[in-house]
Structure formats: structure tokens, C-alpha cells
C-alpha positions in Angstrom: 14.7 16.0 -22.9 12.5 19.1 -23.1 12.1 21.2 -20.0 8.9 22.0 -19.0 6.7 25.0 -17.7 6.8 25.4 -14.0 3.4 24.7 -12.8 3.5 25.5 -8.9 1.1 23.9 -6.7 -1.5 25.6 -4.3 0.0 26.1 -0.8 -1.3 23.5 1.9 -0.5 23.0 5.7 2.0 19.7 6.2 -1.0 17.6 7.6 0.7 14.4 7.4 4.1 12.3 8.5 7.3 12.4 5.7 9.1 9.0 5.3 12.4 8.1 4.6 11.7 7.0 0.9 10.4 10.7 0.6 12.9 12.3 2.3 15.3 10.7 0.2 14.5 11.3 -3.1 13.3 14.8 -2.7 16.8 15.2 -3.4 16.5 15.4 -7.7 20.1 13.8 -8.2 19.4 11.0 -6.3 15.4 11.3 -7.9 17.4 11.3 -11.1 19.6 8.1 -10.0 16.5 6.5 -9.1 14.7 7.6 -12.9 17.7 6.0 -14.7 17.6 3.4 -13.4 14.1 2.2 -13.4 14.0 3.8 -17.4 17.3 2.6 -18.6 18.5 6.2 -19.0 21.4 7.8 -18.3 20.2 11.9 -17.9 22.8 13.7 -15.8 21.4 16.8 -15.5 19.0 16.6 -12.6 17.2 20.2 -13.5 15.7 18.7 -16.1 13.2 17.2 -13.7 10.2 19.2 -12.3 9.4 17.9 -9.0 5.2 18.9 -8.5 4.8 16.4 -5.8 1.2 16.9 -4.0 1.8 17.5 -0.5 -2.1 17.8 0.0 -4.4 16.4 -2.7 -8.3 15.7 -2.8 -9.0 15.2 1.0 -6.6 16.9 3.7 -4.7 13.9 4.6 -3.8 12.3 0.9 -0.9 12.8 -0.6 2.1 11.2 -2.7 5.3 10.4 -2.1 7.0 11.9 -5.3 5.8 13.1 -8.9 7.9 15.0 -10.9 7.9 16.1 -15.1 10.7 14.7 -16.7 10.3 16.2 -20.4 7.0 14.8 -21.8 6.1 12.7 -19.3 4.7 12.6 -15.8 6.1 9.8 -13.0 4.3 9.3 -10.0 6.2 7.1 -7.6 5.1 5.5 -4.5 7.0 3.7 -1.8 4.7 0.8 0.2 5.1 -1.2 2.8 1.5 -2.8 2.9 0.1 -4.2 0.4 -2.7 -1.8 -0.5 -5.4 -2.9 -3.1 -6.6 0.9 -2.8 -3.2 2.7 -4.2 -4.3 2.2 -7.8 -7.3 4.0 -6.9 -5.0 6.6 -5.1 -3.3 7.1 -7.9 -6.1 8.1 -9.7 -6.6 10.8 -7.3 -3.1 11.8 -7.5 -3.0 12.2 -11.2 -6.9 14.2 -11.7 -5.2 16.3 -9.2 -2.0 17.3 -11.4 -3.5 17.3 -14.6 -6.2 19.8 -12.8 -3.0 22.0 -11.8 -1.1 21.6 -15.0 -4.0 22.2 -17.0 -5.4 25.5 -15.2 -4.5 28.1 -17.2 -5.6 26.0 -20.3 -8.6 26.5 -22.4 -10.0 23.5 -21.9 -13.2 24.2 -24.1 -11.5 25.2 -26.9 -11.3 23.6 -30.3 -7.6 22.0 -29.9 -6.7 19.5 -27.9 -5.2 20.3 -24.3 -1.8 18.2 -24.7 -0.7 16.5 -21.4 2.5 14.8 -20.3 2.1 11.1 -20.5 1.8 9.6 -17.0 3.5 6.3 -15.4 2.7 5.0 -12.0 5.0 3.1 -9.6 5.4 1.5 -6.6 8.3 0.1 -4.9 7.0 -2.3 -2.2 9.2 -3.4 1.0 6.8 -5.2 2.7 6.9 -8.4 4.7 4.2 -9.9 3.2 5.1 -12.1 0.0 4.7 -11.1 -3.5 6.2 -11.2 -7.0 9.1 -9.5 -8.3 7.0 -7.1 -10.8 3.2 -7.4 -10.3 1.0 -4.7 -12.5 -2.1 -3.8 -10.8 -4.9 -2.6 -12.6 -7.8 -0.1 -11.6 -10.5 -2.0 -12.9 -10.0 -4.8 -10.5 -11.6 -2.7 -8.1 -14.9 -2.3 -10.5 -18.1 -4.3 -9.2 -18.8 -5.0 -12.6 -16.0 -6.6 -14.5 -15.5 -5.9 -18.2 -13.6 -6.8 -21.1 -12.9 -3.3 -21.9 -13.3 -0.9 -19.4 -14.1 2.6 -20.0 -11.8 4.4 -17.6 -8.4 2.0 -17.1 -5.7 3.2 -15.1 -2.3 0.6 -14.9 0.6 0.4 -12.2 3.3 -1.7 -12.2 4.8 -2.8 -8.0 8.1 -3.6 -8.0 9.2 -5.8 -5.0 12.7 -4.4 -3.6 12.8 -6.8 -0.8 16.7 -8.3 -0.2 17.0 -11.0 -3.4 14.2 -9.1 -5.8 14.9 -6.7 -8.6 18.8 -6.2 -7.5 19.6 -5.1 -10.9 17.5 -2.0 -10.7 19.1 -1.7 -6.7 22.6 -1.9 -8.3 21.9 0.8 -11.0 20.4 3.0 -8.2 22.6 2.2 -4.8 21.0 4.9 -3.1 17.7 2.5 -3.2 19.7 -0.5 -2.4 21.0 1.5 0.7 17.6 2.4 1.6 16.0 -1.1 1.6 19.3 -2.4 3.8 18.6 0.0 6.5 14.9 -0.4 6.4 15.6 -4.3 6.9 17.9 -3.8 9.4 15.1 -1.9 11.4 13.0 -4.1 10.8 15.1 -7.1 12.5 16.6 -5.4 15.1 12.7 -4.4 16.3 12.1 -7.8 16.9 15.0 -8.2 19.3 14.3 -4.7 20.8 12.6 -1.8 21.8 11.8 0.6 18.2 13.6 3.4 19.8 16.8 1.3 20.5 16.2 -1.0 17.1 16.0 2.2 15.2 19.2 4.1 17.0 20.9 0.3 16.4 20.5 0.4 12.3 21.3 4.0 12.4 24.9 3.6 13.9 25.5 0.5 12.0 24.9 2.0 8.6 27.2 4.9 9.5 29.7 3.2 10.2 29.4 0.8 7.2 28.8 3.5 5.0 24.9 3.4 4.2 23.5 6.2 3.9 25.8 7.8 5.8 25.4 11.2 5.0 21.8 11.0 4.8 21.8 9.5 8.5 24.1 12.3 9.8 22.7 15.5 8.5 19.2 14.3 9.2 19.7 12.1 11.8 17.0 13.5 14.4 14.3 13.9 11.8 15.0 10.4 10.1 14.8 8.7 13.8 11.3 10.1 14.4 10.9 9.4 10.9 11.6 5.7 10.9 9.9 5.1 14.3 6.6 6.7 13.4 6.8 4.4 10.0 7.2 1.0 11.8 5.4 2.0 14.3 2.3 2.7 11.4 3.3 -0.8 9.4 3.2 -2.7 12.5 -0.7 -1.2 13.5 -1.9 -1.9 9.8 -0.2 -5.6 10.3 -1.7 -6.1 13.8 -5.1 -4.9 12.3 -5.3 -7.2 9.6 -4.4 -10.2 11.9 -6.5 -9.6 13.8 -9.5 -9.1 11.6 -8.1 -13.0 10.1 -8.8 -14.3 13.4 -11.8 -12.7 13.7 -12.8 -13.7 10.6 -11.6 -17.4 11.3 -13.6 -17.5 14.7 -16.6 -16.4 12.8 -16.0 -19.3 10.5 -15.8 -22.0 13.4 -18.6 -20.7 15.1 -20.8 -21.2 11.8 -19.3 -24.2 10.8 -20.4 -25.5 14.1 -23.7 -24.1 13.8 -23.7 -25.4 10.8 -22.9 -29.3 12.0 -25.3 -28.9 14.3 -28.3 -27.7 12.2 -27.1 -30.9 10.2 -27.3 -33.2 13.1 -31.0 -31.8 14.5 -32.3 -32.5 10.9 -30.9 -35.9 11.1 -32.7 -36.5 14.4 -35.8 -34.8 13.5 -36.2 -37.5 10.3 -35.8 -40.5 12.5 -38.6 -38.9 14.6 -36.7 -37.7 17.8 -38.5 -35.3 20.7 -37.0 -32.1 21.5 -35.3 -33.2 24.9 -34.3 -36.8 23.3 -32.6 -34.3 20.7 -31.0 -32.1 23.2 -30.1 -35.2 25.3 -28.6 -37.0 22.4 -26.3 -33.9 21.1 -25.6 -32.8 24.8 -27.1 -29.3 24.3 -29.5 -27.1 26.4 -33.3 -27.3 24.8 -33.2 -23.8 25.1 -30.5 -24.0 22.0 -32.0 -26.9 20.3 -35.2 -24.6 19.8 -33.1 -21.6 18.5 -32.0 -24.0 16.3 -35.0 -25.5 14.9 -36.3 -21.6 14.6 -33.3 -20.7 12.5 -34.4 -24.2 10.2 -37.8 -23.1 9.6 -36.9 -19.4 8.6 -34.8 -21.2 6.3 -37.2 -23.3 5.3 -35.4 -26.5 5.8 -37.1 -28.0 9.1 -39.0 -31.1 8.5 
């Protein structure tokens, strides 16, 4: 594996929250663990990977979880526990912003190609919500306009590490299977419990059983803040979107209902009903009946 030219990125103030998935493989043997095992690999020398992870990309609160050089090619990993139909378009981001930094002392308007490393985009999803084992996600499933062959494509591949999925790739990288243990064990314990005491809970436990034990005990304040301010985050993005289903379900009944009842004073109107035998016959206020029979005629459908 080639090494590569150091490319160091701009200074920028830590304007967001770290997370345990980050935290974690920052560390470039366990990164390198992590790289075997998702490439089949078996590299043992962990300075052969260039870690260029943007800590503040195109707007001040964006950033990745890790990106590093390994050789000719760029990886770009991302840790999830929402499902996100936005991180493809993230990644795009992510990726204009390295090749911008890589590429800087370039001559990009010269004759000869500018060569860059080839890039690869993951996500390893945690999530509660259900999904597939391996799922690839494409960029132009966002597009307005769907085409056959898109112009700009970009492709990344979610890999569900939830307790049954993908345990191969867990068992050639224990440091991930560790990871996803104590993140479930959070997880349930802060449905019997306060966060603060569910967190402290999974903490001790994996000590003592050996997960991440070392981890848990040289970072142990930083990783509790850590893990309570990332459930704490999943749980409002959960919350938000139930709610907006029930808002959206509401809505629903109320114009289904409307929609009934539009159906109904039509029916009425054919067979030659009066307003108040209408509103006497459905049980409704006149005053709605002629809202109604406005809404019919804007629609052009009142007889």
C-alpha cells in the first residue's frame, strides 16, 4: 500500500458534539481493524492510513465521522442511527470538500489530468428502525427528475450492524461488535430508566464484562456525556418524526371526512334536498353545509 502526501486540513473551531463511533476509531489501529475487515484485508501497519477527517466542512455545523487515505483510495465512513435520506447528499459535500483540500496545490488547468484517490462511502446504521442487512443508496434518488443515466451519480452502500445483521464483519472487527453491544445495552436500559442512570448502568456492566473496557475507563467522563447527548439527539429526531406521522394521519382523517361529507351533500343535492333538510339530514350546522357547497363549486363539482 502506497503512502500518501499529507494534506492537512484548514483549522476550524469544534462547533459540534463527538460520538462514541468517532471517538473510537480515531484511534488508526482500531480504524485499521475496522478497514480489514469491511475490505477483506489484512494491513498491519496502521501508519499507512492518513486520517483527513473534516471536522468543519461546507457550513459550520457539517462534518464527518471519519475519512482517511489508505494508499490510492479515499474511505469516508459514517456511523447512523436515523435513517437519513439526506447522507448521500452529505456525502457529496464531504467528498468536494477533500478533493478541494487534496487537490489545492494542484494545477488544475493544466494539460494533465489531476489524479485523485478513488473514494468509497459507508455507513454503518444502528438504528431502531428496520432495514436490510446491506442497502446501497444512490444520490440520484434525491433528483426531481429521474433518469436512466444521470450525469452526476454518487453511490453508498449502509450496512445494518444491529444484534443478528452482518456479524461476520462484527467478528472480524470485535471492536465494532463491542460498540453496537454497549450502544444496545443503552438503549434498553433507557427504557427502564433515567438516561443518566441507563447510561452509568451499560457503562459498569461492560467493564466488568470486558467491553470496551479500556475505552470506558480512560474516557469514561467524556464517553458518558457523550452517549447521553447521542440518545438524547436520536430520541428528539424519533419523537419528531412521530409526531409529524400523527400529524400527518390527523390531517388525513380530517380530509377523508371532508371528503365523505362533500360526497354525501352531492348526493342530497341530486335528489333535490334544501339547505337545512341537508344539514338536518347529516346532523351538521348550515353554517358548515354552506362552507361545504362553497368548496364544491370552487371545485367545480356542485350541481
Amino acid at each position: 500500500m502506497a503512502d500518501t502526501t499529507y494534506h492537512e486540513q484548514p483549522a476550524a473551531r469544534r462547533t459540534f458534539k463527538d460520538s462514541i463511533f468517532r471517538m473510537l476509531f480515531s484511534d488508526k489501529e482500531k480504524l485499521l481493524t475496522l478497514y480489514n475487515a469491511v475490505n477483506g484485508t489484512n494491513y498491519q501497519d496502521p501508519g499507512l492510513l492518513e486520517v483527513n477527517t473534516l471536522k468543519n466542512a461546507i457550513y459550520m455545523a457539517v462534518h464527518n465521522d471519519i475519512s482517511f487515505l489508505a494508499g490510492d483510495s479515499l474511505s469516508l465512513y459514517e456511523h447512523q442511527s436515523t435513517c437519513s435520506g439526506n447522507l448521500t447528499l452529505r456525502f457529496l459535500f464531504y467528498v468536494s470538500d477533500l478533493f478541494s483540500s487534496l487537490t489545492r496545490d494542484s494545477n488544475l488547468y493544466g494539460r494533465k489530468g489531476v489524479r485523485l484517490p478513488a473514494p468509497r462511502f459507508l455507513i454503518f446504521y444502528n438504528g431502531e428502525e428496520e432495514t436490510e442487512e446491506r442497502k446501497v443508496l444512490r444520490l440520484s434518488e434525491l433528483y426531481a427528475v429521474q433518469e436512466d443515466q444521470p450525469a452526476l451519480e454518487l453511490e453508498d452502500v449502509l450496512l445494518n450492524i444491529n444484534p443478528g445483521y452482518n456479524e461476520k464483519l462484527k467478528q472480524d472487527c470485535p471492536i465494532l461488535g463491542e460498540y453496537v453491544t454497549y450502544t444496545t445495552k443503552v438503549r434498553q436500559y433507557a427504557k427502564e430508566m433515567e438516561l443518566t442512570q441507563a447510561v452509568e448502568r451499560a457503562m459498569e456492566e461492560c467493564i466488568r464484562e470486558g467491553i470496551l473496557a479500556d475505552f470506558l475507563q480512560k474516557n469514561r467522563s467524556e464517553a458518558k456525556k457523550v452517549s447521553i447527548y447521542e440518545y438524547d439527539a436520536e430520541r428528539h429526531i424519533r419523537m419528531e418524526w412521530e409526531e409529524a406521522m400523527e400529524e400527518g394521519m390527523e390531517k388525513g382523517i380530517v380530509l377523508g371526512q371532508q371528503e365523505m361529507l362533500m360526497k354525501q351533500v352531492q348526493k342530497k343535492l341530486q335528489k333535490g334536498y334544501t339547505l337545512p333538510e341537508i344539514a338536518d339530514a347529516l346532523e351538521t350546522e348550515e353554517a358548515e353545509i354552506q362552507k361545504i357547497m362553497k368548496a364544491m363549486e370552487e371545485e367545480n363539482v356542485l350541481v
